[in-house]
VEXSE-343420 format. One record per residue (C-alpha): residue in one letter; x negated, y, z negated. Coordinates in steps of 0.1 Angstrom, whole numbers, plus 5000, padded with zeros to 4 digits. Example, Ala and Ser with C-alpha at 12.3 -4.5 7.8 and 13.67 -1.06 7.14 Angstrom:
<residuo: a xx: 4877 yy: 4955 zz: 4922>
<residuo: s xx: 4863 yy: 4989 zz: 4929>
// end
This chain:
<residuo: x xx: 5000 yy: 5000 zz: 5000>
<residuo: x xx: 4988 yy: 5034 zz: 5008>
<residuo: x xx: 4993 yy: 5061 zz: 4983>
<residuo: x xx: 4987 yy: 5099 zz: 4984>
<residuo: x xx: 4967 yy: 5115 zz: 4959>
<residuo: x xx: 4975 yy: 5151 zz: 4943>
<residuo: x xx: 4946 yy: 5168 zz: 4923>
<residuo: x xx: 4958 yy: 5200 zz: 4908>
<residuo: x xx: 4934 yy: 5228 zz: 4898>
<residuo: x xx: 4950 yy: 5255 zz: 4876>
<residuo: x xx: 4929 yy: 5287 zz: 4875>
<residuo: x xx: 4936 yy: 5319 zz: 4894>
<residuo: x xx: 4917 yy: 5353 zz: 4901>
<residuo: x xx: 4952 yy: 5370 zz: 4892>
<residuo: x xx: 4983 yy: 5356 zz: 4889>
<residuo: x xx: 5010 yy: 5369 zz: 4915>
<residuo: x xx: 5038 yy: 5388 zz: 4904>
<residuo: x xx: 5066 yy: 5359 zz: 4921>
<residuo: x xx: 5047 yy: 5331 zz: 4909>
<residuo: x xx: 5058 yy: 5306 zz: 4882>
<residuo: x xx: 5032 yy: 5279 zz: 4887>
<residuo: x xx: 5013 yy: 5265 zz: 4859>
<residuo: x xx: 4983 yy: 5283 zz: 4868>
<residuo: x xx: 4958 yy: 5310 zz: 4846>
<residuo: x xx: 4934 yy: 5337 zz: 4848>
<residuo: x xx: 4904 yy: 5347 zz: 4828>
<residuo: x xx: 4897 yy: 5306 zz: 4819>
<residuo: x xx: 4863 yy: 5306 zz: 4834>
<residuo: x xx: 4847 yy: 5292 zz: 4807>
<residuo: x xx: 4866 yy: 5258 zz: 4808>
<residuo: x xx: 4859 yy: 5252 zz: 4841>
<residuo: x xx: 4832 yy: 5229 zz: 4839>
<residuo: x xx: 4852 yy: 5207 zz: 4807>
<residuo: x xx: 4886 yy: 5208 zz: 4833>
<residuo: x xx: 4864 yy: 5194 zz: 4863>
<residuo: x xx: 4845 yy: 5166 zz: 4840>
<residuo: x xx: 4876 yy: 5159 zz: 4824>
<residuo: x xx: 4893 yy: 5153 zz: 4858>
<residuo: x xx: 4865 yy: 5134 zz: 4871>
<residuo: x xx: 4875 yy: 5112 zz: 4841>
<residuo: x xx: 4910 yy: 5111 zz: 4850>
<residuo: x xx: 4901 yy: 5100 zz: 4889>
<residuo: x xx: 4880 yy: 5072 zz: 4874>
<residuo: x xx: 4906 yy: 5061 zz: 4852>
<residuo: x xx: 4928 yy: 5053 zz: 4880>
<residuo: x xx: 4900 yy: 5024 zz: 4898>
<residuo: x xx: 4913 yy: 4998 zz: 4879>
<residuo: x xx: 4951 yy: 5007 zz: 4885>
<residuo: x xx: 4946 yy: 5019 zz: 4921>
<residuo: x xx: 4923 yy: 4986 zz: 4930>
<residuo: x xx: 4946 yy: 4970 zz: 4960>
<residuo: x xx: 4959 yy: 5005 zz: 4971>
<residuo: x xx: 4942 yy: 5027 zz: 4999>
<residuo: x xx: 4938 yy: 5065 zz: 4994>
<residuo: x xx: 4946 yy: 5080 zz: 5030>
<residuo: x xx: 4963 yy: 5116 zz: 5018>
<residuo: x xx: 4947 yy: 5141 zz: 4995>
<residuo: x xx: 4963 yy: 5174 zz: 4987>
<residuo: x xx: 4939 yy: 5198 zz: 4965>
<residuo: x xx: 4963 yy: 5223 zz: 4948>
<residuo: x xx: 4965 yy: 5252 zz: 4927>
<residuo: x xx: 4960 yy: 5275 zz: 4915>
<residuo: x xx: 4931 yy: 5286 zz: 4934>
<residuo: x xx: 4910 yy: 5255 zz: 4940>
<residuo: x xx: 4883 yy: 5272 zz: 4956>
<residuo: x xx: 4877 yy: 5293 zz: 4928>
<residuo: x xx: 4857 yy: 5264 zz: 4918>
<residuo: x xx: 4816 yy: 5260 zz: 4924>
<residuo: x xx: 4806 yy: 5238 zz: 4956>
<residuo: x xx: 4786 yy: 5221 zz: 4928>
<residuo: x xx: 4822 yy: 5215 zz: 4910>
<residuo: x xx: 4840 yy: 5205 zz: 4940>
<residuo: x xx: 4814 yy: 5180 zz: 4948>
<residuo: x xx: 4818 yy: 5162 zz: 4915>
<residuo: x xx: 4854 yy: 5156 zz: 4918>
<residuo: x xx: 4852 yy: 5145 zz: 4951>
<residuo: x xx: 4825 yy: 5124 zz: 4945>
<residuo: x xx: 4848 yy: 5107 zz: 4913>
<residuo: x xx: 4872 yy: 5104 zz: 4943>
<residuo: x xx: 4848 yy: 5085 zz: 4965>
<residuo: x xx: 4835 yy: 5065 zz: 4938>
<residuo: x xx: 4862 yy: 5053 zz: 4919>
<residuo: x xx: 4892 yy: 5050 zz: 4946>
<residuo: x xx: 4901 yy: 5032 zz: 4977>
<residuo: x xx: 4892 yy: 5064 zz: 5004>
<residuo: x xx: 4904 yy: 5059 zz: 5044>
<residuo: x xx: 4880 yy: 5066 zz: 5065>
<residuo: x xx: 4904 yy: 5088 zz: 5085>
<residuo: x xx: 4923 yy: 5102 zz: 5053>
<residuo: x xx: 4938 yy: 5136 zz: 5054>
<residuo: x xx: 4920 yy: 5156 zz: 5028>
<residuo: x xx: 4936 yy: 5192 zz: 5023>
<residuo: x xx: 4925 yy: 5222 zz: 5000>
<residuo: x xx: 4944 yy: 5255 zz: 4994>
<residuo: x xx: 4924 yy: 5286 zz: 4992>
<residuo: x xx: 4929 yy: 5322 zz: 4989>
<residuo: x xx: 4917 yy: 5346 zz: 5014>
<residuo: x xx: 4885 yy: 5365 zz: 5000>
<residuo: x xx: 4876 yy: 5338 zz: 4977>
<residuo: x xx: 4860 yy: 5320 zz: 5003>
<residuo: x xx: 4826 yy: 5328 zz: 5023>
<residuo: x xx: 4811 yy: 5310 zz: 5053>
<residuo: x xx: 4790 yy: 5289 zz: 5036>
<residuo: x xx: 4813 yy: 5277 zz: 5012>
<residuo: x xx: 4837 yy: 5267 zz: 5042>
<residuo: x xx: 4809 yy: 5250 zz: 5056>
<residuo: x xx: 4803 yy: 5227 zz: 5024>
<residuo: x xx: 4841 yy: 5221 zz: 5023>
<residuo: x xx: 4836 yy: 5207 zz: 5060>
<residuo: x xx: 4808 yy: 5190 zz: 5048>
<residuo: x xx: 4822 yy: 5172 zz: 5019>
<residuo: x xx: 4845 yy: 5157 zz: 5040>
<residuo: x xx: 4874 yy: 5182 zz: 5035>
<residuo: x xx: 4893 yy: 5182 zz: 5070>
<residuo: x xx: 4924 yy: 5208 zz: 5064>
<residuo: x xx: 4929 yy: 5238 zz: 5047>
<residuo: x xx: 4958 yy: 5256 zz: 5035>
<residuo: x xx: 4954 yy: 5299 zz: 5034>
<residuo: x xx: 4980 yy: 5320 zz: 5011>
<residuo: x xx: 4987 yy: 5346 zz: 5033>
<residuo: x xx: 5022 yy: 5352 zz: 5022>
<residuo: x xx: 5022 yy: 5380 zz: 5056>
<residuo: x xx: 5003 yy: 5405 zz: 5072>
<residuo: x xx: 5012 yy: 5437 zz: 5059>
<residuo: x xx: 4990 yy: 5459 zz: 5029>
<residuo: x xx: 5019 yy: 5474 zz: 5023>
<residuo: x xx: 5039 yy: 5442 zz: 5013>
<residuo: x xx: 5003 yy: 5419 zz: 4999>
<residuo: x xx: 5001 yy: 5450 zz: 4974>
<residuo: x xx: 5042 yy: 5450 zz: 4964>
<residuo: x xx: 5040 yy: 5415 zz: 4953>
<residuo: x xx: 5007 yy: 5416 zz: 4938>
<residuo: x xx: 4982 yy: 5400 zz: 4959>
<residuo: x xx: 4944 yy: 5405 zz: 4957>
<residuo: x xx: 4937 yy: 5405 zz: 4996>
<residuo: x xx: 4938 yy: 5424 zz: 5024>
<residuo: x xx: 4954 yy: 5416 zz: 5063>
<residuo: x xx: 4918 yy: 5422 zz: 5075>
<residuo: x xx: 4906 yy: 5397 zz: 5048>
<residuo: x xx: 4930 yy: 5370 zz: 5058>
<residuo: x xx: 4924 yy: 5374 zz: 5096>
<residuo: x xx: 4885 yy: 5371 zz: 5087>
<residuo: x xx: 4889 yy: 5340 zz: 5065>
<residuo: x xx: 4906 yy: 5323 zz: 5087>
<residuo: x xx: 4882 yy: 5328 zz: 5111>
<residuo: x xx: 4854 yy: 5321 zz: 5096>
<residuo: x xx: 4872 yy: 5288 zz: 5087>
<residuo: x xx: 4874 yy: 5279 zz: 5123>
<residuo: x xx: 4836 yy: 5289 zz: 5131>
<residuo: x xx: 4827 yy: 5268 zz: 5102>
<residuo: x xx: 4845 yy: 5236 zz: 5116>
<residuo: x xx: 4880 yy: 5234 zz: 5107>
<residuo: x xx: 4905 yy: 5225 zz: 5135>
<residuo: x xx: 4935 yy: 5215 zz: 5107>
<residuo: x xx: 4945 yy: 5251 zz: 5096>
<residuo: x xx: 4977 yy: 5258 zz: 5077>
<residuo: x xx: 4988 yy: 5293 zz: 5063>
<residuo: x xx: 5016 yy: 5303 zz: 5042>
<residuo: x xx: 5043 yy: 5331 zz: 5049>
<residuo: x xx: 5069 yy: 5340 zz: 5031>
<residuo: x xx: 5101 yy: 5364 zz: 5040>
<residuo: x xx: 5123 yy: 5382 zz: 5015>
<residuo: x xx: 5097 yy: 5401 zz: 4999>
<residuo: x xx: 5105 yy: 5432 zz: 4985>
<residuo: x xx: 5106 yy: 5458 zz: 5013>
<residuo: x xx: 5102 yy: 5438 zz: 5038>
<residuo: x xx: 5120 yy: 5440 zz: 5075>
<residuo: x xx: 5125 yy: 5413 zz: 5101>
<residuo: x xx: 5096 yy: 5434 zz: 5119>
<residuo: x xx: 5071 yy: 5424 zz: 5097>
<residuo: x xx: 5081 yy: 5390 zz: 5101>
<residuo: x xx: 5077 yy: 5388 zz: 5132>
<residuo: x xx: 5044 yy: 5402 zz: 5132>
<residuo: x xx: 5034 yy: 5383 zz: 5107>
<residuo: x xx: 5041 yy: 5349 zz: 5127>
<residuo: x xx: 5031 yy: 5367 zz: 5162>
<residuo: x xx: 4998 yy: 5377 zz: 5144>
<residuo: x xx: 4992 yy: 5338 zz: 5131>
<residuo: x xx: 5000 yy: 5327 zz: 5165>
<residuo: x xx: 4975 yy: 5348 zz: 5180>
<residuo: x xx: 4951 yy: 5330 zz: 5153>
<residuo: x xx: 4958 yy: 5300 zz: 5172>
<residuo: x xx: 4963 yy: 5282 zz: 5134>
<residuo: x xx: 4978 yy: 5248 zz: 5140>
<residuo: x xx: 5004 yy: 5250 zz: 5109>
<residuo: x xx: 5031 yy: 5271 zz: 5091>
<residuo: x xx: 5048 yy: 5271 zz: 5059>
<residuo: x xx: 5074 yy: 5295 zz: 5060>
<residuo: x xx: 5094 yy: 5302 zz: 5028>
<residuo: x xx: 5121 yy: 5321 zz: 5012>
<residuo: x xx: 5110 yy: 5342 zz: 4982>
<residuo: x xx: 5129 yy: 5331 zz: 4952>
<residuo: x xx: 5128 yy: 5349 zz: 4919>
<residuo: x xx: 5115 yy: 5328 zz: 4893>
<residuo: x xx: 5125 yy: 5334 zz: 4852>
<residuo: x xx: 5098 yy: 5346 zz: 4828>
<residuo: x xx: 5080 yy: 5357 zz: 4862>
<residuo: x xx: 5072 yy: 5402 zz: 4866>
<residuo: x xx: 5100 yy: 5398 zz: 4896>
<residuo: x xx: 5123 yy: 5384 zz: 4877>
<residuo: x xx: 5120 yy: 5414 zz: 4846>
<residuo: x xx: 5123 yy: 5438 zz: 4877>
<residuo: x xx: 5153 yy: 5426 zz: 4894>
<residuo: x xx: 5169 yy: 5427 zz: 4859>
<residuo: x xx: 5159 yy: 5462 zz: 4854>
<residuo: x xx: 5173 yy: 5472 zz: 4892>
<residuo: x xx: 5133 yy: 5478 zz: 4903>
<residuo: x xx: 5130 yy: 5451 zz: 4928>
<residuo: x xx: 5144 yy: 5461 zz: 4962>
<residuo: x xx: 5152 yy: 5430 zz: 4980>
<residuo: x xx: 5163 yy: 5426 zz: 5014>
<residuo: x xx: 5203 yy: 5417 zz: 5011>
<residuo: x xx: 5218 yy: 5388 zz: 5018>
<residuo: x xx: 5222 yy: 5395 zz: 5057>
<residuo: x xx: 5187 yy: 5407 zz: 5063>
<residuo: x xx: 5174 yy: 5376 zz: 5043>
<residuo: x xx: 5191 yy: 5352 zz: 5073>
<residuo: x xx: 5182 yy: 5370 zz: 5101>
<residuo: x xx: 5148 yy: 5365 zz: 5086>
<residuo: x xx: 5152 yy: 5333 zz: 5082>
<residuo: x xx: 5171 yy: 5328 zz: 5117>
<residuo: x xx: 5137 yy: 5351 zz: 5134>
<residuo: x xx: 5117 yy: 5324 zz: 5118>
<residuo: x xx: 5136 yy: 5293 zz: 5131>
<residuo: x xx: 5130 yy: 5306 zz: 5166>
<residuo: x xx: 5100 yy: 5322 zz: 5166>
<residuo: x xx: 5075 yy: 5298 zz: 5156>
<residuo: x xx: 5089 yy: 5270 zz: 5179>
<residuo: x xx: 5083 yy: 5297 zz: 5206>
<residuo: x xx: 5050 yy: 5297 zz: 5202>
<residuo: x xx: 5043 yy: 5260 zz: 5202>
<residuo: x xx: 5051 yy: 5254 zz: 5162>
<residuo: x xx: 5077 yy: 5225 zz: 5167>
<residuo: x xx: 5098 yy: 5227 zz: 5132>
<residuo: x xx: 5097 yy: 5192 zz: 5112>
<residuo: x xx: 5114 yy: 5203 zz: 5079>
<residuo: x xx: 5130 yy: 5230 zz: 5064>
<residuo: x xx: 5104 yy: 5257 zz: 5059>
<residuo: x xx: 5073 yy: 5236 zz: 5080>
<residuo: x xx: 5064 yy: 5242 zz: 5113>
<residuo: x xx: 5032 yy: 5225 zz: 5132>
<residuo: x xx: 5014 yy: 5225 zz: 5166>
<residuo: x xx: 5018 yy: 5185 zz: 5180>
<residuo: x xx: 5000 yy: 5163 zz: 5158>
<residuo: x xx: 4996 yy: 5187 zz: 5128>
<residuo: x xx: 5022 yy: 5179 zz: 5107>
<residuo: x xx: 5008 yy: 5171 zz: 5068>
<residuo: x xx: 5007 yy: 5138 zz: 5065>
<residuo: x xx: 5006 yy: 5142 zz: 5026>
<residuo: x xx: 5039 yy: 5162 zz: 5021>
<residuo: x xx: 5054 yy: 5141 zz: 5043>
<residuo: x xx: 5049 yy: 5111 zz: 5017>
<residuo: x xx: 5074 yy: 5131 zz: 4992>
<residuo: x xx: 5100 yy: 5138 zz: 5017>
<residuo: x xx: 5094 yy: 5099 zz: 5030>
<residuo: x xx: 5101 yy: 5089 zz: 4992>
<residuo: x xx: 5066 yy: 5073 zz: 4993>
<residuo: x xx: 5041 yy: 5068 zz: 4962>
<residuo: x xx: 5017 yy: 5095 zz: 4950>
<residuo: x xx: 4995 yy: 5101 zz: 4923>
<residuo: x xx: 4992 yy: 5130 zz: 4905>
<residuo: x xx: 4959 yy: 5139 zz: 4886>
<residuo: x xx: 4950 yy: 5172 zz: 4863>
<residuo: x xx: 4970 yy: 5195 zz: 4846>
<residuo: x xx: 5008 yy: 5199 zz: 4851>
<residuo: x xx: 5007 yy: 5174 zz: 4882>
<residuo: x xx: 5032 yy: 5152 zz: 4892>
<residuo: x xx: 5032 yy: 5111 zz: 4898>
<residuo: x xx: 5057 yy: 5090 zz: 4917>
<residuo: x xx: 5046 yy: 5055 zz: 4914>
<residuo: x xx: 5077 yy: 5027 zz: 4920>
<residuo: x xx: 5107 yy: 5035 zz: 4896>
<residuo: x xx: 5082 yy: 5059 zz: 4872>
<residuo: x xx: 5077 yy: 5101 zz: 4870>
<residuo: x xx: 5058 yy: 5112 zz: 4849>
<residuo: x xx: 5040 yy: 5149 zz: 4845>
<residuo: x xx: 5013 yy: 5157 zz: 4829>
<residuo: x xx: 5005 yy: 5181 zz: 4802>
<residuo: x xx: 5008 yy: 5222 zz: 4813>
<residuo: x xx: 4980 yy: 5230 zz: 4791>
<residuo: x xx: 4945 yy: 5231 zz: 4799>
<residuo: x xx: 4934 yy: 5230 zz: 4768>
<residuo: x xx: 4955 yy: 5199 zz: 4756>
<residuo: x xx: 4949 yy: 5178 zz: 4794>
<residuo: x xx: 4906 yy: 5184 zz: 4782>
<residuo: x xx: 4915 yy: 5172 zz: 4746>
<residuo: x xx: 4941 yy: 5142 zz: 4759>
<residuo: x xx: 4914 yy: 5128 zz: 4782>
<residuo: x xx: 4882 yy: 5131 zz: 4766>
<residuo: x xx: 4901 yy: 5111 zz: 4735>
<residuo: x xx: 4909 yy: 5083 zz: 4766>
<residuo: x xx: 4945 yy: 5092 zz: 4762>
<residuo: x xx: 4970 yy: 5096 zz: 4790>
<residuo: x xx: 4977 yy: 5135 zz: 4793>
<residuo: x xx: 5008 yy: 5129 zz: 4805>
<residuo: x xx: 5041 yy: 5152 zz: 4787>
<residuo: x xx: 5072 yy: 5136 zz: 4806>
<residuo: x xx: 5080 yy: 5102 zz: 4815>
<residuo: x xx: 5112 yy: 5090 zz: 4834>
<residuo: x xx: 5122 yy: 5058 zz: 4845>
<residuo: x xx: 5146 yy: 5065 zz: 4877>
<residuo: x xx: 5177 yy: 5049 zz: 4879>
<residuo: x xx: 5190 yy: 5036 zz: 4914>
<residuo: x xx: 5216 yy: 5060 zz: 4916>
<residuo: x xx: 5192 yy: 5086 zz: 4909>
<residuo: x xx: 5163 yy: 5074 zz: 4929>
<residuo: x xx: 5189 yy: 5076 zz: 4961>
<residuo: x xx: 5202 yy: 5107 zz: 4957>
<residuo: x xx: 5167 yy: 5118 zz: 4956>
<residuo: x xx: 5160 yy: 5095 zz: 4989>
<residuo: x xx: 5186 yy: 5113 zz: 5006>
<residuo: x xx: 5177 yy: 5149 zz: 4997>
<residuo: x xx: 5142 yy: 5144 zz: 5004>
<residuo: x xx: 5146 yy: 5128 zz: 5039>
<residuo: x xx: 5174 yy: 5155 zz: 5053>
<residuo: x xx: 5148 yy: 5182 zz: 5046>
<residuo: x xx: 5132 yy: 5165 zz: 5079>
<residuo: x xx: 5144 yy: 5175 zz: 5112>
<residuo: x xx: 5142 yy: 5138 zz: 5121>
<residuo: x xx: 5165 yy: 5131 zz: 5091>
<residuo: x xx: 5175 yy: 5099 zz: 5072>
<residuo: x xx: 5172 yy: 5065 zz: 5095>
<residuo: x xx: 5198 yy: 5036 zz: 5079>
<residuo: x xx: 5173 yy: 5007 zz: 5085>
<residuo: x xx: 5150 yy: 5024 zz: 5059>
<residuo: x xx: 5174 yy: 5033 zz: 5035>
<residuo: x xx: 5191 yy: 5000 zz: 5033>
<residuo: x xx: 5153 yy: 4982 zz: 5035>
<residuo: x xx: 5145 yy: 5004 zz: 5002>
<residuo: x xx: 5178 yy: 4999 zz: 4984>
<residuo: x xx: 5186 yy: 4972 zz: 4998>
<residuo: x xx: 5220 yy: 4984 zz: 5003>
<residuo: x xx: 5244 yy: 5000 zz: 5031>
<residuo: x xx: 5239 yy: 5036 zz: 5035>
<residuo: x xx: 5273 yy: 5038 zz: 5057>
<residuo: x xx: 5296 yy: 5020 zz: 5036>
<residuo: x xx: 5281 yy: 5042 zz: 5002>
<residuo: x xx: 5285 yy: 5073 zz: 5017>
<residuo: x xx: 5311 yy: 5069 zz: 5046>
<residuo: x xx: 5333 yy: 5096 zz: 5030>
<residuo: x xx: 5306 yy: 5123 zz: 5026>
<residuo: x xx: 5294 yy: 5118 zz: 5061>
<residuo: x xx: 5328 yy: 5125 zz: 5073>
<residuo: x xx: 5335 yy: 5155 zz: 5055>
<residuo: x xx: 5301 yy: 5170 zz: 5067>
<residuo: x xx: 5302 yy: 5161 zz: 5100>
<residuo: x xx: 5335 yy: 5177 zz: 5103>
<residuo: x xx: 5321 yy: 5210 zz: 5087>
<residuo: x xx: 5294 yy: 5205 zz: 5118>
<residuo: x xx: 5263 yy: 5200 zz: 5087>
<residuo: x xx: 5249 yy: 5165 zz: 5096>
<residuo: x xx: 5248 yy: 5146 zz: 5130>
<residuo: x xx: 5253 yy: 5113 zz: 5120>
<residuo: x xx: 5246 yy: 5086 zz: 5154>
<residuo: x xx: 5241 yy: 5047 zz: 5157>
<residuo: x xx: 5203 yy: 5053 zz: 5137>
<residuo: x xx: 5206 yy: 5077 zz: 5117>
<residuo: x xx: 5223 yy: 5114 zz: 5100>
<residuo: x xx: 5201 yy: 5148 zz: 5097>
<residuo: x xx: 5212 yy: 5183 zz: 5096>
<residuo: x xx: 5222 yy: 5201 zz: 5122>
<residuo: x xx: 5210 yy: 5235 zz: 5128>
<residuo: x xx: 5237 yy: 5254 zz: 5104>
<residuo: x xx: 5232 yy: 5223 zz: 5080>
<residuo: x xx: 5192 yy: 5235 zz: 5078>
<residuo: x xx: 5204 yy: 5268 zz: 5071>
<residuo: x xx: 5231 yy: 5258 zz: 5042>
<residuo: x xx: 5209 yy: 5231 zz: 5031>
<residuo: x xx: 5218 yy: 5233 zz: 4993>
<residuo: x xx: 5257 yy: 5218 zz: 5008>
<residuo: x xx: 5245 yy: 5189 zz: 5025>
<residuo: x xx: 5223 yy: 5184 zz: 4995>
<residuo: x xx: 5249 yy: 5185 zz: 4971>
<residuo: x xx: 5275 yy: 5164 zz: 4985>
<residuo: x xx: 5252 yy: 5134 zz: 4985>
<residuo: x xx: 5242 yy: 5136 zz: 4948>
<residuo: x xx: 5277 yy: 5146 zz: 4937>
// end
């Protein structure tokens, strides 16, 4: 079995003013005990993960790259050591722009690192500063660059729309200017105001001036169309990827596949078991260095539970839910379980439902939550 492999690194240069990750600032001082403790943590997992193959790894933050090339190299060389790597695995990182130079790019490559993920959020000053970003258009345009000049050919960057201030124009130039990037992958994403984030104590206070309601969709609609324009064939909900660039590693969660997830805060599906690990840095050291599990939640999923989830998780795909493997999984008949829902939201034109399978329409993308709902209900 192959199983994808999520390593979370929690430390960033500032936090953003949307952002309700489980990520710090000013925490340089535990950064070498938070990489030898995960170092730990990956070899802990050689006796469990023995007959399992390695072939996704997601590097997450945070801002991984904040870390030292010497500090990268030791986790990835726990990974190497201690787990079953594929040759050809898919090995992603996230990075900032401006916390990155050539030659760190270069060991990256190197080090066997083979697809990079840029916060980018858009190409305006005017919005980076409003929601409280450290960098620059000019410095994402350059990072990116440099990226490609020091051998990646796997480049993702995220946008967002909905930010505050922010008009279908800048959008548009925001996905026109990646395009002209030539980057081979989007994330595109609705901002949503977290609680206990700045946002959030903003909006409360009548300070945040969000596009309404109508210029939201027509953002999201510009989106839907635009990047397919220019070559970004749209696989789910907010992804969008030249041909053959889609990430093989998110596409294990929405495929209901196993994962593993190591360091603070991250996540593991592994058979009918969750479980989460510990959001503090201090406590994931402290848990691991004892040769204690760090882990803070742990859920057994139930069957009705773990479909619901199935379902959700494969109509975020434009290629949608096929009954073989749904009834292979559950060993159970997808039709006959939810003949009633599929009727109702085929009728309200939200699914296509045909002899191999049901996914969203075009409107059913748009008013995902629905189609969501009426499967869990």
């Amino acid at each position: 079995m192959n199983l994808g492999l999520y390593l979370h690194i929690p430390f960033c240069r500032q936090k953003c003013l949307y952002c309700d990750f489980p990520s710090y600032t000013n925490m340089e001082y535990l950064y070498n005990d938070y990489v030898a403790a995960l170092s730990r943590e990956i070899a802990a997992q050689g006796g469990i993960c023995a007959h399992h193959t390695v072939d996704t790894i997601y590097i997450g933050g945070g801002t991984p790259t904040l870390l030292s090339n010497q500090q990268i190299g030791t986790i990835m060389n726990s990974i190497r050591l201690n787990l079953n790597l594929a040759a050809d695995a898919e090995i992603s990182i996230e990075a900032n722009p401006g916390t990155v130079d050539y030659h760190k790019l270069v060991f990256l490559k190197e080090y066997g690192i083979n697809r990079i993920s840029f916060g980018v959020q858009c190409f305006s000053d005017r919005l980076l500063s409003k929601i409280g970003r450290i960098h620059s258009s000019s410095d994402a345009v350059e990072t990116i660059n440099m990226a490609r000049k020091a051998g990646f050919d796997n480049i993702n960057i995220d946008l967002m729309y909905g930010l505050p201030g922010q008009t279908t124009r800048d959008l548009r130039h925001s996905i026109e200017t990646a395009a002209s990037l030539n980057i081979q992958h989007l994330s595109i994403y609705g901002l949503k105001v977290e609680e206990d984030t700045p946002f959030a104590e903003l909006q409360v206070s009548g300070k945040l001036d969000l596009p309404n309601d109508n210029d939201e969709e027509e953002m999201y609609d510009l989106a839907a169309a635009l990047a397919p324009h220019y070559g970004y064939e749209r696989y789910e909900i907010s992804n969008y990827a030249r041909l053959g660039f889609a990430c093989k590693h998110n596409l294990k969660y929405w495929r209901y596949q196993p994962y593993l997830g190591l360091g603070v805060s991250a996540h593991t599906f592994w058979g009918k078991e969750r479980r989460e690990n510990t959001t503090s840095v201090a406590e994931y050291i402290k848990a691991v260095n004892a040769g204690r599990p760090a882990v803070d939640f742990r859920e057994t999923i139930t069957t009705q539970n773990a479909m619901a989830e199935y379902v959700f998780l494969a109509l975020r795909t434009v290629s949608g839910l096929r009954y073989e493997d749904f009834n292979s999984y559950f060993e159970d008949d997808f039709l006959q379980r939810y003949q009633e829902v599929i009727q109702d939201l085929e009728q309200r034109n939200l699914i296509i439902a045909d002899s191999l399978g049901v996914r969203m329409t075009e409107i059913g993308m748009k008013y995902g939550n629905i189609v969501f709902l009426a499967f869990m209900a």
